[in-house]
N, C-alpha and C positions, 0 to 999 in steps of 0.2 A: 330226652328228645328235643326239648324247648332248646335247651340250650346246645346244642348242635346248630340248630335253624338259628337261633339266632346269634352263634359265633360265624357262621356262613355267610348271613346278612352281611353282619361288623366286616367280615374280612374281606367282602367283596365291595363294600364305599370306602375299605380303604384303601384298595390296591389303586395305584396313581391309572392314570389313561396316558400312553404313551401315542401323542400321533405325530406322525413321520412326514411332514410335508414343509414344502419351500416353494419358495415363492422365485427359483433360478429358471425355473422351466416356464417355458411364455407360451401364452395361448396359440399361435402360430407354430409352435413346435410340435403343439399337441393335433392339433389339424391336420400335419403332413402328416406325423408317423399315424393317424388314423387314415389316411389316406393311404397313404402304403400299404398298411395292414390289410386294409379291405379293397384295396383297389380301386377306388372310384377315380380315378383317371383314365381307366378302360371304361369303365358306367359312362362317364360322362363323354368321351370321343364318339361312343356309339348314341348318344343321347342325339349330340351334336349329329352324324348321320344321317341319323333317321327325321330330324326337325329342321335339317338348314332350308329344306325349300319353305313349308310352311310359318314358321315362325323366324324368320331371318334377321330379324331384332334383336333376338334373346341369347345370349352366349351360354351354355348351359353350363360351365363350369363358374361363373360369374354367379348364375341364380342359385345354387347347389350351394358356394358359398355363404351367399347372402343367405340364404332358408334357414343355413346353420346357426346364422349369427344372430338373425331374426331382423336383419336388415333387408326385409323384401321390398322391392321395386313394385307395387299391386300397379299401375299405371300402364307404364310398359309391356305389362306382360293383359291388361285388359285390351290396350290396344294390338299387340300383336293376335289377340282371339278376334279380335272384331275385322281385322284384316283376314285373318283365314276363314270365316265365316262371310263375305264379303265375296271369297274367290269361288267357296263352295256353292252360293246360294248364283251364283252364274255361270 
C-alpha cells in the first residue's frame, strides 16, 4: 500500500505542468470581448440615462472603465456628489 502512495506521489511531481498562455492577446482585447459577453454597453447607456441630469460631469462608460483598471478619478466624482447634494439641500 506504501508503495502505491508513494509511486502516486513520484508520478504526480513528475508529470511536466503544461500551461497554454501568450502574451498575443492585449488587455484591451480582453475588455471588449468581456464587454460583449456581458453587455455593459447597454449597463452603461442606461447608467448614462438615469445620471446625465445629476451627475453631468461623470461619463459613466469612462468611470466603469477606469474602476476596472483601478484608474479611478475619486476628485471628480466627490465633486459631482457635492454638486448634487448642493441642488438637493435647495
Amino acid at each position: 500500500m506504501k508503495k502505491i502512495i508513494l509511486f502516486t506521489i513520484f508520478f504526480i511531481l513528475i508529470i511536466p505542468n503544461c500551461i497554454l498562455a501568450s502574451d498575443e492577446i492585449s488587455t484591451d482585447d480582453i475588455m471588449n470581448s468581456q464587454q460583449e459577453s456581458l453587455d455593459i454597453n447597454s449597463f452603461v447607456k442606461e447608467a448614462d440615462k438615469y445620471t446625465k441630469d445629476v451627475y453631468e460631469d461623470i461619463d459613466m462608460g469612462e468611470l466603469f472603465s477606469s474602476a476596472i483598471t483601478g484608474n479611478i478619478d475619486n476628485e471628480s466624482i466627490i465633486k459631482s456628489l457635492i454638486r448634487a447634494l448642493r441642488r438637493r439641500s435647495i
